[in-house]
N, C-alpha and C positions, 0 to 999 in steps of 0.2 A: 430932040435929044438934049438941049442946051437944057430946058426947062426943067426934063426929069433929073438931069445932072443936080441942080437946085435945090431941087427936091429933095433928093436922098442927102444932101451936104445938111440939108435942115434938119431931118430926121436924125442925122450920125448929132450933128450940135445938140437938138434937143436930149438924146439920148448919155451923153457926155456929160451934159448940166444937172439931169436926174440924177448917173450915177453920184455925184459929187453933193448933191441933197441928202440921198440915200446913207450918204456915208455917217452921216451924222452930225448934230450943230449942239454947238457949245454954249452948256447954260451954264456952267459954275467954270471957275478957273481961278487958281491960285497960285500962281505963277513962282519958282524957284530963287529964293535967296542963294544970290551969287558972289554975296561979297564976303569978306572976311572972316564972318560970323554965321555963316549958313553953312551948318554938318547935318548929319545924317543921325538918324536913331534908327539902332535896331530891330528888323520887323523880321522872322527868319525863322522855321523849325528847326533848325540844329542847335538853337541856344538852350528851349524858344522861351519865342518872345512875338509879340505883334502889337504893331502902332495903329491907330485910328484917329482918325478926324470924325469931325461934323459938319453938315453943309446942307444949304434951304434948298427944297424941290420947290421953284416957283411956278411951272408949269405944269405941272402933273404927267410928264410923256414919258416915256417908259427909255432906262439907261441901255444906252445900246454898246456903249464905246468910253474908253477909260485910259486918259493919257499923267503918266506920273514920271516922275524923276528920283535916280536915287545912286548910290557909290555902292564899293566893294574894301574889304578891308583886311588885312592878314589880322589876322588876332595874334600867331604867334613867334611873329618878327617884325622887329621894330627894323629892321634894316630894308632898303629896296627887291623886291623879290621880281622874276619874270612875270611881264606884262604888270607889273604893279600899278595901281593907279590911287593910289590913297598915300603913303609913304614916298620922300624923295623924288624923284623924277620918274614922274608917272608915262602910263604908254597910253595911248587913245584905243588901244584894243580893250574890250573888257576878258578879265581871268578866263571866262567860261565856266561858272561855278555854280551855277544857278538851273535846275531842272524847270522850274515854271516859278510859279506866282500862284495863289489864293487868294481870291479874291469875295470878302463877304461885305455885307450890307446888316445893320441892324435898326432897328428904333433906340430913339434919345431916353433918355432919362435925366431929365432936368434936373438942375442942381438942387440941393435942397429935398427931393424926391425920392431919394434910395440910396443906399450904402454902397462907394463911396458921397459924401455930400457932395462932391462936384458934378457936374454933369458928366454923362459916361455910358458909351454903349449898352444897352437893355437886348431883349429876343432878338435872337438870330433870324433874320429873316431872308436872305440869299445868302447863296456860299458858292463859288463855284471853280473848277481846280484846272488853271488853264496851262498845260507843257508850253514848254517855250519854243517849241514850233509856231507857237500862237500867237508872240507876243512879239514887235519887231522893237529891238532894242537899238540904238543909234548915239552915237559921241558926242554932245550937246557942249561943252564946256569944260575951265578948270579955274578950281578956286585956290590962293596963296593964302594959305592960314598963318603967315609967317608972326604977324600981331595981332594975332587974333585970339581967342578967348584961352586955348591951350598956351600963353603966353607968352612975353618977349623974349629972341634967342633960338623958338625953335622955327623951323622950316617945312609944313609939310602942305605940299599940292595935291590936292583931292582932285582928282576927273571925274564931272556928273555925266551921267547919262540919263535919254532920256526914252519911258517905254509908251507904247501905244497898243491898247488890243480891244478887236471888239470881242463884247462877251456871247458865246453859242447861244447863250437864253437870256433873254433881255430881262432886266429888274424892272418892275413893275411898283412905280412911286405914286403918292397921293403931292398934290399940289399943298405947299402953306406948309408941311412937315419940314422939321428937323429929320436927317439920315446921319448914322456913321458908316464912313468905308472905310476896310480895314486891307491894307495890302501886305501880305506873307508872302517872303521869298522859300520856294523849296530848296535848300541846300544839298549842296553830295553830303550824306554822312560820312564823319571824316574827316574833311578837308578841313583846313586852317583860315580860310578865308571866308570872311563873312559880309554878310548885304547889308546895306538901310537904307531906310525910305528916306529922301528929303526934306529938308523943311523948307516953308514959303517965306515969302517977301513980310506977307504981316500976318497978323492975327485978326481973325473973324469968328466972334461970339464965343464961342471957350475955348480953352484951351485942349490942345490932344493929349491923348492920354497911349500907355501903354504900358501893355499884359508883360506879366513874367514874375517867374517865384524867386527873382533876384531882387525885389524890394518886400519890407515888412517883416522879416524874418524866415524870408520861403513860403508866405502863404502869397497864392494865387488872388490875383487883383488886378483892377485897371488903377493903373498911378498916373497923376497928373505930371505934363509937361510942360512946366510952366511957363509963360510968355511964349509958346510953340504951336504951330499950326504947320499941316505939311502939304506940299507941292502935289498939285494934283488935277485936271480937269474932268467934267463929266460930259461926258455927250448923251443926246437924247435924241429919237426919233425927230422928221423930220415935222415942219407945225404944218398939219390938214391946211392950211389957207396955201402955203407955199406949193403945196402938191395941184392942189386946185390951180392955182395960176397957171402952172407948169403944163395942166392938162388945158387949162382954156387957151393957152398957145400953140399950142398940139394942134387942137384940133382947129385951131386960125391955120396950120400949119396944111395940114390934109385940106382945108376946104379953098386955098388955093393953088395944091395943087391938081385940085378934083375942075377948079376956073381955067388953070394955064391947060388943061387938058382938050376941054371942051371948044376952046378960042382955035 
């Protein structure tokens, strides 16, 4: 009885360690600027507007999971509002204002290569439109912009948060590529208060850019954001050699207790 007891305790462990493979491992990650100087840009259909980065696929395995950070903001009060978290003294709840997220994937168009001259997302190649049933949002942080680039004098605490979702259909990347991911908040139409995506710690290969007919005179483009890169990680499938281990202990696993059986 002892033996079988063992047994199954191995099987419940191996099974626990799969799921936690399966969930997905981290190949790109650019972690959230949290100090003085780390805001947000608008990425939102109620403006709209949408931000992108670019990021190397170095393994070639297919995106399964997408962890990013970002604030909430009244646009049209400068004073503290319920549940505020971007003006004066913020709350760790978020508004609740946000129906899902959009989530696409494109090819680079290197600088120099296409109008505009900077580098800048090219063909749409994923898109995918996930409610926020899907997406587990959670209180991460708060940043004091008090001397920070909005000037000295004023006061305003930003709370980041931070999201995580896997996506229903996995992106399907080539290794050695440049990608842009592009993350769009759905807004209520309506409401006053508005999303942005984060920005990271540093800058990695260009800079991001973003969509909206608020710059150039109202024509539609991607504009650069200069010295800006934004917070975000990629998870990807789990790497064939790890899964393989996983089963070659498996089955170390079954063929002693196929031995405690027999003894």
């Amino acid at each position: 009885m002892r033996k079988v007891f063992i047994f199954l305790i191995s099987i419940l462990t191996f099974i626990g360690i799969l799921e936690n493979v399966m969930a997905g491992v981290v190949k790109w990650s650019q972690p959230p600027r949290m100090d003085q100087y780390g805001y947000d840009f608008s990425s939102e259909t109620q403006v709209p507007s949408k931000v992108a980065d670019d990021y190397l696929c170095k393994s070639g395995l297919p995106v399964i999971g997408i962890t990013w950070w970002g604030s909430y903001w009244n646009s049209g009060n400068w004073y503290p509002y319920n549940n505020s978290n971007h003006w004066g003294d913020p709350a760790n709840v978020p508004p609740g204002t946000v129906n899902g997220f959009i989530i696409r994937f494109y090819k680079d168009v290197p600088a120099g290569t296409g109008t505009p001259p900077y580098s800048h997302p090219g063909d749409l190649l994923y898109k995918e439109t996930l409610d926020f049933n899907l997406v587990n949002e959670k209180y991460y942080g708060q940043i004091d912009h008090a001397d920070g680039e909005l000037g000295v004098g004023t006061d305003i605490i930003e709370t980041v948060f931070q999201y995580h979702a896997t996506l229903p259909i996995p992106f399907d990347q080539q290794a050695d590529n440049i990608y842009w991911l592009s993350i769009q908040a759905i807004d209520h139409d309506g409401k006053p208060i508005q999303w942005g995506w984060h920005e990271a710690e540093n800058l990695w290969h260009d800079n991001a850019v973003q969509w909206g007919t608020f710059f150039n005179g109202g024509m539609e483009n991607w504009n650069i954001l200069t010295d800006k890169d934004m917070a975000f990680q990629i998870e990807v499938v789990p790497i064939p050699t790890t899964l393989l281990l996983l089963g070659t202990g498996l089955l170390g696993i079954l063929t002693l207790g196929r031995k405690s059986r027999q003894s």
